[in-house]
Backbone as CSV, one residue per row, in Angstrom:
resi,resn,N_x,N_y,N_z,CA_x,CA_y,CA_z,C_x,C_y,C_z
1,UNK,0.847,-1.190,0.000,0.000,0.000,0.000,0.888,1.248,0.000
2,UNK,0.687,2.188,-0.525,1.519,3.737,-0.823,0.226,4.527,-0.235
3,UNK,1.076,5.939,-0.192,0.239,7.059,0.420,-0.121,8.195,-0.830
4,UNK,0.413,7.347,-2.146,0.239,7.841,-3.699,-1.252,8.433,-3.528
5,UNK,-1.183,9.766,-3.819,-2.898,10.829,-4.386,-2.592,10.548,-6.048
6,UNK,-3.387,9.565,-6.517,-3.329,10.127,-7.839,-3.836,11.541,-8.523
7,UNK,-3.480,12.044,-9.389,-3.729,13.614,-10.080,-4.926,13.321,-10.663
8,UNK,-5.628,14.648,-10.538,-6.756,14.322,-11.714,-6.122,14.426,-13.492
9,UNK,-7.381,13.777,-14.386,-6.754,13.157,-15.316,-6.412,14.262,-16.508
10,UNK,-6.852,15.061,-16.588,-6.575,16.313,-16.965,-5.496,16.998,-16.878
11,UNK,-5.137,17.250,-15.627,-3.847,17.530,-15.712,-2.711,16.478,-15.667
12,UNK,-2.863,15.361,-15.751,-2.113,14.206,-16.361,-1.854,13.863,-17.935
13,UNK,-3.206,14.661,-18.292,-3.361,14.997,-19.900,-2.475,15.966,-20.484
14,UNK,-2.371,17.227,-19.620,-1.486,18.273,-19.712,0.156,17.961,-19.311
15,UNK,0.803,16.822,-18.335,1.759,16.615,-18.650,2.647,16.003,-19.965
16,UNK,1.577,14.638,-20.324,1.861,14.126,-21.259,2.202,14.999,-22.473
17,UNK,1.202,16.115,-22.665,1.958,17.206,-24.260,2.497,17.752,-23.759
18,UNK,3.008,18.371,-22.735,4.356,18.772,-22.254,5.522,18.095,-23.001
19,UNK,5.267,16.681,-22.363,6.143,16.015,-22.551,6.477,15.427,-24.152
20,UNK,5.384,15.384,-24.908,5.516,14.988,-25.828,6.356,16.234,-27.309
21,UNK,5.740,17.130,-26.589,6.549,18.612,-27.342,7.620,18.883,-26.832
22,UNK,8.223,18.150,-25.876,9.804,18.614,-25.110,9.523,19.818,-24.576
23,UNK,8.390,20.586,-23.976,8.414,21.966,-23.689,9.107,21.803,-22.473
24,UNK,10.500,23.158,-22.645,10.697,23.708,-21.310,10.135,23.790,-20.306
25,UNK,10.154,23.253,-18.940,9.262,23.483,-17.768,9.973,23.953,-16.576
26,UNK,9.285,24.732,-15.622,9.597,24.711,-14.154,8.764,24.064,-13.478
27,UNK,9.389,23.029,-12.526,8.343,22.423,-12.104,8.404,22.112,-10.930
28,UNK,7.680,23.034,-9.699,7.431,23.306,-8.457,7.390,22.138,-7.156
29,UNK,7.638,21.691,-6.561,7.438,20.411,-5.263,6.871,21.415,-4.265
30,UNK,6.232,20.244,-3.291,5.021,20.898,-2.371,5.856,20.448,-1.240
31,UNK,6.679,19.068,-1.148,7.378,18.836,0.115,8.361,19.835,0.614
32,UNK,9.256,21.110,-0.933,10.232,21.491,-0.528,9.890,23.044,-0.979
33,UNK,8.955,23.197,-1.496,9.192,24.500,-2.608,9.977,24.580,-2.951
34,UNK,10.857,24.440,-3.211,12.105,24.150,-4.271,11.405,23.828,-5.986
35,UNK,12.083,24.495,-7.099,11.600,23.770,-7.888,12.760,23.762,-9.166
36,UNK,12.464,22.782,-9.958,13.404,22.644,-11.066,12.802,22.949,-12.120
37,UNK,14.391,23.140,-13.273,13.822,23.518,-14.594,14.285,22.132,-15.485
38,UNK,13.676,22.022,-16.371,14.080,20.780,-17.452,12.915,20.755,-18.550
39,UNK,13.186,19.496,-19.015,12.076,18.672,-20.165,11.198,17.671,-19.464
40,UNK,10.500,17.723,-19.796,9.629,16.119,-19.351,9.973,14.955,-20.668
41,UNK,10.632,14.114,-20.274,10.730,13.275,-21.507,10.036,11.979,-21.265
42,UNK,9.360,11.670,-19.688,8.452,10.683,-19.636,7.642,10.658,-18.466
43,UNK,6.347,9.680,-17.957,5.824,9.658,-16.925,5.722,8.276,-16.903
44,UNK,6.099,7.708,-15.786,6.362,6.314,-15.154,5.525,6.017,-13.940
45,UNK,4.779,4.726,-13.584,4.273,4.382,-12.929,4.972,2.704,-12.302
46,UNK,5.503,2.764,-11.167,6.190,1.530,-10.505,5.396,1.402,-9.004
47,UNK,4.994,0.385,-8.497,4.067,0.212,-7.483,2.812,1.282,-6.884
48,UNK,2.033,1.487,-8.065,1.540,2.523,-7.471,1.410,3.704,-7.354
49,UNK,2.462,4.375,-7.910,2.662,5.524,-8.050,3.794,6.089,-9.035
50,UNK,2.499,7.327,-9.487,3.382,8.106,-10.975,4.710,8.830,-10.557
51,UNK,5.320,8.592,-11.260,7.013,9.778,-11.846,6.740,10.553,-12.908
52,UNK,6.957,11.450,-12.727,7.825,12.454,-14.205,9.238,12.501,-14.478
53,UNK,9.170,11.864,-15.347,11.038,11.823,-15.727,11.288,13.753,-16.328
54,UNK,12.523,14.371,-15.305,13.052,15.358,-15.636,14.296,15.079,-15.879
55,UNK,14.293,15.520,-17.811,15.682,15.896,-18.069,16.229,17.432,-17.305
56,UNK,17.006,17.696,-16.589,17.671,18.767,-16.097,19.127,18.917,-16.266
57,UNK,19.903,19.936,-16.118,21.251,19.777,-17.276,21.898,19.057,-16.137
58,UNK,21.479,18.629,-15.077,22.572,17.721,-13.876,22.049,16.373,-14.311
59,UNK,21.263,16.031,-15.279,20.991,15.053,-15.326,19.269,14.593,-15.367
60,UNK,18.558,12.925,-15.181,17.422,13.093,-15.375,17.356,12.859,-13.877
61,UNK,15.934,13.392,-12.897,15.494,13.398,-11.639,14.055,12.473,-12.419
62,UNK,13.493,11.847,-10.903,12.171,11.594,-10.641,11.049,12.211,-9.845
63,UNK,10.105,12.637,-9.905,9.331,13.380,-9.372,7.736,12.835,-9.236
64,UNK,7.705,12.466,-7.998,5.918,12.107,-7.747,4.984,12.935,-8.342
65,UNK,4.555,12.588,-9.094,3.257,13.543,-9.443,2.527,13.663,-8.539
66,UNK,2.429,13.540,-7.139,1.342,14.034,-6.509,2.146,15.004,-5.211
67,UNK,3.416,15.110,-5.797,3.967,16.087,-4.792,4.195,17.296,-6.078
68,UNK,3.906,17.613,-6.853,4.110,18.683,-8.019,2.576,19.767,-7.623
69,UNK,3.291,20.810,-7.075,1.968,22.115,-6.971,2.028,22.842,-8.227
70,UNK,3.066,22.590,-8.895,3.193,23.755,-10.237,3.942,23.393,-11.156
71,UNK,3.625,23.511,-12.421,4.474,23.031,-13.911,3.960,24.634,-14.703
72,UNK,5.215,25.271,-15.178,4.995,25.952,-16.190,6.024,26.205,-17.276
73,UNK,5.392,26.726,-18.209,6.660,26.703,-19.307,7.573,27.685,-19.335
74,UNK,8.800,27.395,-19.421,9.527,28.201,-19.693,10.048,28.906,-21.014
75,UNK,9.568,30.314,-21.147,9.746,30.846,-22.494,11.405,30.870,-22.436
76,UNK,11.484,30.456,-24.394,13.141,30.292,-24.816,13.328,31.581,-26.020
């Protein structure tokens, strides 16, 4: 059992063309406010609970989708 909130599906809809257009993102955490910039190049699901794969120039991170308060694009 996980403590995984799944997202509503809509904005699960809205990551995926993120991701599928490579758009630039910042993308906010609720555990740290901290947030990163990168690509979304995928969303992964392993026991339960979703990831967003972030390309970031240190490399790719994983990110719970249900700890994400904010995704926006970054104009280039």
């Amino acid at each position: 059992m996980t403590d995984y909130k799944p997202i509503p599906c809509a904005l699960h809809s809205q990551y995926e063309l993120l991701a599928m257009h490579r758009t630039p993102v910042r993308v906010t955490l609720a555990e740290t406010g901290n947030s990163q910039a990168g690509i979304i190049i995928d969303i992964t699901a392993r026991n339960g609970v979703e990831h967003l794969v972030l390309q970031c120039p240190e490399g790719e991170t994983e990110l719970r989708l249900d700890n994400i308060t904010e995704i926006s694009e970054i104009d280039q």
